[in-house]
FIZADO-778362 format. One line per field, with one value per residue (C-alpha): residue number from 1; x, y, z; residue in three letters. Coordinates in Angstrom, 2 decimals, decimal comma. Last residue first. Example, Ala and Ser with C-alpha at 12.3 -4.5 7.8 and 13.67 -1.06 7.14 Angstrom:
! FIZADO-778362
seq	(2/1)
c1	(13,67/12,30)
c2	(-1,06/-4,50)
c3	(7,14/7,80)
type	(SER/ALA)
This chain:
! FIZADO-778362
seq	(285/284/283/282/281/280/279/278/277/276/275/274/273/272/271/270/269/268/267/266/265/264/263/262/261/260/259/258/257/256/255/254/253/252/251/250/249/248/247/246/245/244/243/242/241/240/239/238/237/236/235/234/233/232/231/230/229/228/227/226/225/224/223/222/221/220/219/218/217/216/215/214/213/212/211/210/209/208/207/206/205/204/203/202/201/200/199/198/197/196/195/194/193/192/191/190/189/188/187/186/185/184/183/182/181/180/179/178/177/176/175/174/173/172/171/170/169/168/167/166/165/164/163/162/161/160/159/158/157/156/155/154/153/152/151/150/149/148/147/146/145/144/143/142/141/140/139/138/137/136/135/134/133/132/131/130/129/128/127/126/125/124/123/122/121/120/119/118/117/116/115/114/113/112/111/110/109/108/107/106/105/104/103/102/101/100/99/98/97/96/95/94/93/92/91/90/89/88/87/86/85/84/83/82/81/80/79/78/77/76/75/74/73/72/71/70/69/68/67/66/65/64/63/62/61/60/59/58/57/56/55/54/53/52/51/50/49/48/47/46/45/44/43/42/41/40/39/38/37/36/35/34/33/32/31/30/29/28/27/26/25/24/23/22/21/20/19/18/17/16/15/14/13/12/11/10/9/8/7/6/5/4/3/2/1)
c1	(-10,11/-7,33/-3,72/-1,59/1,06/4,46/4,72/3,07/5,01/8,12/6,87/6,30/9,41/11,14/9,46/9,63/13,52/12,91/11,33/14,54/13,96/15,18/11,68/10,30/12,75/15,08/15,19/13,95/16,53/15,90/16,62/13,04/12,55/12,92/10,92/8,27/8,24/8,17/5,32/3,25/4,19/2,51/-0,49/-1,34/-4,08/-1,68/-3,63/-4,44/-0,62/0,92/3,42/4,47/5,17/7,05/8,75/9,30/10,88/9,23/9,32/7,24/4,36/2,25/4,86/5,32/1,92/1,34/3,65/3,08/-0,85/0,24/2,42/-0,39/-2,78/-0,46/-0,02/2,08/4,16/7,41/9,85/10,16/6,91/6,69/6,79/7,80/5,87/7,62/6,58/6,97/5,87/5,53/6,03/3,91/4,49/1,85/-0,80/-1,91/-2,21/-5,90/-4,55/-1,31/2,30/2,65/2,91/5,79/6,31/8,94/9,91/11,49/11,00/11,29/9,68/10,51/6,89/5,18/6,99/8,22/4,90/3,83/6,80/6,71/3,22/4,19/7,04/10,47/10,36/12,45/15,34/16,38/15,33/14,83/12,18/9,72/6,72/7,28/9,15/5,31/3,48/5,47/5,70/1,34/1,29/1,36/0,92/2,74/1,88/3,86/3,11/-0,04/-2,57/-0,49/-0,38/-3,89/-3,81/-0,97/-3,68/-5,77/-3,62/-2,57/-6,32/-7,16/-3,81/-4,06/-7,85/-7,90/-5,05/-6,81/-4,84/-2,84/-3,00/-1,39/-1,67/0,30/-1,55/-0,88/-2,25/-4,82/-6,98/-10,28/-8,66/-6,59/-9,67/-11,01/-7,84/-7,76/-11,09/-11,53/-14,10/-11,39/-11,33/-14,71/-16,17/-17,00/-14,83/-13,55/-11,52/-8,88/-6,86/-8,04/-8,38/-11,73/-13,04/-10,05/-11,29/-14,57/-14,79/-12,63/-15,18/-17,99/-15,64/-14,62/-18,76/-18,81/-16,62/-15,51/-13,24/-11,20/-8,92/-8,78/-5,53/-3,79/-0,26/1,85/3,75/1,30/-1,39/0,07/0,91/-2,77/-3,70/-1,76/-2,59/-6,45/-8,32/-8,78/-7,64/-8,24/-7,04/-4,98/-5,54/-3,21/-2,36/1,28/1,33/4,09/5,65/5,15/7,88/5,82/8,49/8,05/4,64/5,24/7,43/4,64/2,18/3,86/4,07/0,56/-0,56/-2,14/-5,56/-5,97/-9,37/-9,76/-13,12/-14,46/-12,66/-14,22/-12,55/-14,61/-16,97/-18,26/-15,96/-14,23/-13,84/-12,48/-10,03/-8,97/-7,99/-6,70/-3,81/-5,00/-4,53/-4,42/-7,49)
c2	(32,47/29,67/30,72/31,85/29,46/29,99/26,89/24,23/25,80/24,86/21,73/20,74/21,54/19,99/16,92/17,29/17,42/13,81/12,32/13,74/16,91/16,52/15,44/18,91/21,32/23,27/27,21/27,85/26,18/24,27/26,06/25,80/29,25/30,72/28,04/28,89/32,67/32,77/30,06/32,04/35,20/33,68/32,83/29,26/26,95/23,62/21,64/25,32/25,28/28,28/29,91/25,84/25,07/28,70/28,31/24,35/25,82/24,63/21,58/19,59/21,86/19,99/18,10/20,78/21,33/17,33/17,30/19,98/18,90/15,38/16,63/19,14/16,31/14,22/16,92/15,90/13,78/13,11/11,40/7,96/6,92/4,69/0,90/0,98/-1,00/-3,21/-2,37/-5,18/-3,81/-6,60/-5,84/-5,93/-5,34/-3,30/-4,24/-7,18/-10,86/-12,59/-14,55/-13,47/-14,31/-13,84/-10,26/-10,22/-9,89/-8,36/-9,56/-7,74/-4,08/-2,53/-0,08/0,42/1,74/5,27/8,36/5,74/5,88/8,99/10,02/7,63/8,95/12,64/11,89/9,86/8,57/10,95/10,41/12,63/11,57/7,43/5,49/2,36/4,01/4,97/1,63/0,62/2,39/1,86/-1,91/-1,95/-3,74/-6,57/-5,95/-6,18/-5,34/-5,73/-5,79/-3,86/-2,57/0,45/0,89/1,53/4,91/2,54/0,16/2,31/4,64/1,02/0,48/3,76/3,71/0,41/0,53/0,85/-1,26/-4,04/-5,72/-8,56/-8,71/-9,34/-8,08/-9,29/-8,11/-7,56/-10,02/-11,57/-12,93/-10,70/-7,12/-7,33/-7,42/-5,08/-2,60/-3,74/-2,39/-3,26/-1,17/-0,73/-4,70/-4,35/-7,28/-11,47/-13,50/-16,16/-17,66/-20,20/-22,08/-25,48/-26,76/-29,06/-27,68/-25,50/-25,08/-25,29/-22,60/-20,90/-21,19/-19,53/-16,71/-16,16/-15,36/-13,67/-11,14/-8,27/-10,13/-10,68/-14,05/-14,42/-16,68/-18,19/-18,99/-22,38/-21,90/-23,88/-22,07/-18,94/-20,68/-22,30/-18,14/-17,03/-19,49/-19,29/-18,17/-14,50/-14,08/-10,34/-8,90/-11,14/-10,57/-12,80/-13,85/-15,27/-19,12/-20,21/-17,73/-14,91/-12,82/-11,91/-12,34/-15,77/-15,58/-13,75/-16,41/-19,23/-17,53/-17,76/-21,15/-21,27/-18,41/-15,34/-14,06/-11,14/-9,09/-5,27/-5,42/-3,69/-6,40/-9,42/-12,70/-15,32/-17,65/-21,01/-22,96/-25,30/-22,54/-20,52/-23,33/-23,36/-20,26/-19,73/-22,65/-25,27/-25,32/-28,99/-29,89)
c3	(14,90/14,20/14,78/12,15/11,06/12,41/14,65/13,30/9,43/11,22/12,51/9,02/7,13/9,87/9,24/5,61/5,89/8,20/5,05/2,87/0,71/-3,26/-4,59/-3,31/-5,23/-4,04/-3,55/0,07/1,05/4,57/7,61/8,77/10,52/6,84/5,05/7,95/7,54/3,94/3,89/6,50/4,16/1,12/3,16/3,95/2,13/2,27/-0,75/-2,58/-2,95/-4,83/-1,74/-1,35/-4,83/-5,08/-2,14/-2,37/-6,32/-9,07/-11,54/-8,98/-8,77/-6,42/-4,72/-1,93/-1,37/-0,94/1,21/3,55/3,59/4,91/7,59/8,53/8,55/10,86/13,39/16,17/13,55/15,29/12,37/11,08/12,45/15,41/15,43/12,14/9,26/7,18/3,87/0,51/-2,33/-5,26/-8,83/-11,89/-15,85/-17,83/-20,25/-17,93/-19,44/-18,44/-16,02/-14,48/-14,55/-18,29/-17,53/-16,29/-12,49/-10,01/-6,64/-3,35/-3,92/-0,51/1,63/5,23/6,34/8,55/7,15/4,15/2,65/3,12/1,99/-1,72/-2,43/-2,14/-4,82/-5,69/-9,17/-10,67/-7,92/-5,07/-2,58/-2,50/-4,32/-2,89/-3,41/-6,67/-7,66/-6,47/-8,25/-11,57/-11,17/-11,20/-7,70/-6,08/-2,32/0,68/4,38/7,49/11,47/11,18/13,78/14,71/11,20/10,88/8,05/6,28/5,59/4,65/2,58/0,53/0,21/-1,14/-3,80/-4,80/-5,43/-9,64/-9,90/-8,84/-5,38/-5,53/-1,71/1,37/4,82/7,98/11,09/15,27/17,41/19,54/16,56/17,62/18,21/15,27/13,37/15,16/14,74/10,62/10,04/6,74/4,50/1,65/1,75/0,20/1,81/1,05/3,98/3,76/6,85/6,39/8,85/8,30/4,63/4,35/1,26/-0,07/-3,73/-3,34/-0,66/-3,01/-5,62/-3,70/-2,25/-6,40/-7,08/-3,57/-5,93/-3,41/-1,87/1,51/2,58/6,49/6,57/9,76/8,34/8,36/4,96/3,12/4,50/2,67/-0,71/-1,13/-0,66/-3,25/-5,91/-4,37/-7,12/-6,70/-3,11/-3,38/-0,33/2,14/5,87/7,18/11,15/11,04/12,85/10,71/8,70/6,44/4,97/2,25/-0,47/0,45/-0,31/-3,82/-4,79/-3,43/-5,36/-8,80/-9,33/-10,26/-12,33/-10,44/-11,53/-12,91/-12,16/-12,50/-11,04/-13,63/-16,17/-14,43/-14,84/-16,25/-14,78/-15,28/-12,18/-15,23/-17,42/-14,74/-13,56/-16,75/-17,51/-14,10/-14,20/-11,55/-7,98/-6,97/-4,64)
type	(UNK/UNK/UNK/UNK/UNK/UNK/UNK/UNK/UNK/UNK/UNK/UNK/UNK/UNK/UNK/UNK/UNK/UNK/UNK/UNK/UNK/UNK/UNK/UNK/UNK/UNK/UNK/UNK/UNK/UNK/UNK/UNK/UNK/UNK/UNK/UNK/UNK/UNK/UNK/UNK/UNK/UNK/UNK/UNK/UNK/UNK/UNK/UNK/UNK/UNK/UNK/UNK/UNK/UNK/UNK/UNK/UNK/UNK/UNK/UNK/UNK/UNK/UNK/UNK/UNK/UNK/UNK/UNK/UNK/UNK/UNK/UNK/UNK/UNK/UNK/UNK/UNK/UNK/UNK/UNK/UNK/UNK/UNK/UNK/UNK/UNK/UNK/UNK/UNK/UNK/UNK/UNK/UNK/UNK/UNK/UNK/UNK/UNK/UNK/UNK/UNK/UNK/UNK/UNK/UNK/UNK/UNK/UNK/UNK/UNK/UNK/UNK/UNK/UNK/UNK/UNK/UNK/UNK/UNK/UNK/UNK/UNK/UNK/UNK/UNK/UNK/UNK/UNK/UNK/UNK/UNK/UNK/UNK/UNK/UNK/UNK/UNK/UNK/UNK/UNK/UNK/UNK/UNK/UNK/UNK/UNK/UNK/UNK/UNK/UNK/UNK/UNK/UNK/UNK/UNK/UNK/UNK/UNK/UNK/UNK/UNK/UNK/UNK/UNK/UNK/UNK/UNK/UNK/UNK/UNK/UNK/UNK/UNK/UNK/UNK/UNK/UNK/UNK/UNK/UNK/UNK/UNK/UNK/UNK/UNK/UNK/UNK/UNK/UNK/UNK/UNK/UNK/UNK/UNK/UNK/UNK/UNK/UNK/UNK/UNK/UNK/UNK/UNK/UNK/UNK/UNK/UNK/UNK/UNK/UNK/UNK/UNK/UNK/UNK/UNK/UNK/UNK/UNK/UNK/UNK/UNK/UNK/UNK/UNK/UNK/UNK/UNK/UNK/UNK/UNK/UNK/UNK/UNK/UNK/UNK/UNK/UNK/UNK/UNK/UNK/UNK/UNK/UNK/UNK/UNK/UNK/UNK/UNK/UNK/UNK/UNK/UNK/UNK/UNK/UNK/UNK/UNK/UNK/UNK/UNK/UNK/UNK/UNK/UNK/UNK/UNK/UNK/UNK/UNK/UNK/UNK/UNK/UNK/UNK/UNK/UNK/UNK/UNK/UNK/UNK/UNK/UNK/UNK/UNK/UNK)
């Protein structure tokens, strides 16, 4: 069966798209550019999140893959089953793809993952931490996104975009910006334009993370006050919880200037930053 434009295929099906589930549906045509963005190819294991109405996932078998498509909607895992009626190579499954356990999953097809989704806006950010949480798991993941996230994401040091979200990202991902959308490329229009994130996970993080939640807690204390100082953003951060002469002491054994500003530090500066603070910070009682 020929995968029809979403407006009609939801008249045709009885349903409409589902506003608190954030639902737009990709327009045919557009599905095969966002699967060769993917990097998929022949014989690729594929979680995808949020099939929707199959544009995506008729472009993923078509390039050879093995595809377990995940949604929260058993009303759009009905209609897929419709739609690709006979189509090997396709497992659908109804789940909150924030409940995926990648490693299992991994477990069971023998290999390491490719995920894909147009994911809602509203879970980007839990289901892109997921994923990145299991990267051992994880060959590559790319999403559509709201083109702000993911330019975020994506962004060097040093530029306006660049934040917390962008290093723990790129601690763990090579993130690019391979495709953007309009609006017109989904069904019902979006208010905002889309682009695709495209991370190529590393094999090992980009720099030594003996203590991931430290890392984490570094970051996000040193983008909490992003107009001020790391000294100042660091000294005020409920996030990283350390005295003000703990943060003296660690910017000190650091190296790092004490008087720039978080978005300016490289991922492998906040790795420094962090294993000075591992080693200055007070011991537990």
């Amino acid at each position: 069966m020929a995968i029809e434009h979403p407006e009609a295929a939801l008249r045709k099906l009885g349903l409409s798209a589902r506003k608190s589930l954030g639902q737009n549906f990709l327009v045919p045509g557009w599905g095969a550019k966002i699967a060769a963005a993917t990097r998929v190819e022949a014989g690729d294991h594929v979680i995808e999140i949020g099939p929707g109405l199959g544009a995506l996932t008729d472009a993923l078998l078509e390039r050879g893959a093995h595809v377990i498509a995940v949604d929260l909607d058993e009303a759009m895992i009905r209609a897929l089953q419709k739609v690709f009626e006979g189509r090997p190579n396709l497992e659908l499954v109804h789940k909150d793809a924030r409940e995926l356990d990648f490693g299992e999953i991994a477990a069971r097809v023998g290999t390491k993952l490719r995920v894909i989704g147009n994911l809602p806006y509203y879970t980007s950010s839990p289901i892109l931490r997921s994923t990145i949480d299991q990267q051992e798991h994880v060959r590559s993941a790319t999403f559509t996104l709201q083109k702000e996230v993911a330019d975020r994401i994506a962004s060097p040091p040093g530029s306006k975009a660049y934040g917390s979200l962008s290093v723990l990202t790129q601690v763990r991902a090579d993130a690019t910006v391979p495709l953007k959308l309009p609006p017109g490329a989904f069904h019902p229009r979006p208010g905002v334009e889309s682009a695709v994130l495209h991370l190529e996970m590393r094999a090992s993080p980009r720099v030594p993370l003996p203590d991931p939640k430290l890392f984490d807690k570094v970051v996000y204390g040193a983008f909490s006050q992003r107009r001020k100082t790391l000294l100042n953003s660091l000294r005020g951060s409920a996030e990283l919880g350390m005295p003000p002469e703990t943060v003296v002491a660690a910017l000190a054994k650091s190296g790092l200037d004490a008087g720039r500003r978080a978005e300016t530090l490289s991922v492998e500066e906040f790795g420094v930053l962090t294993e000075a603070f591992r080693s200055v910070r007070p011991a537990s009682p």
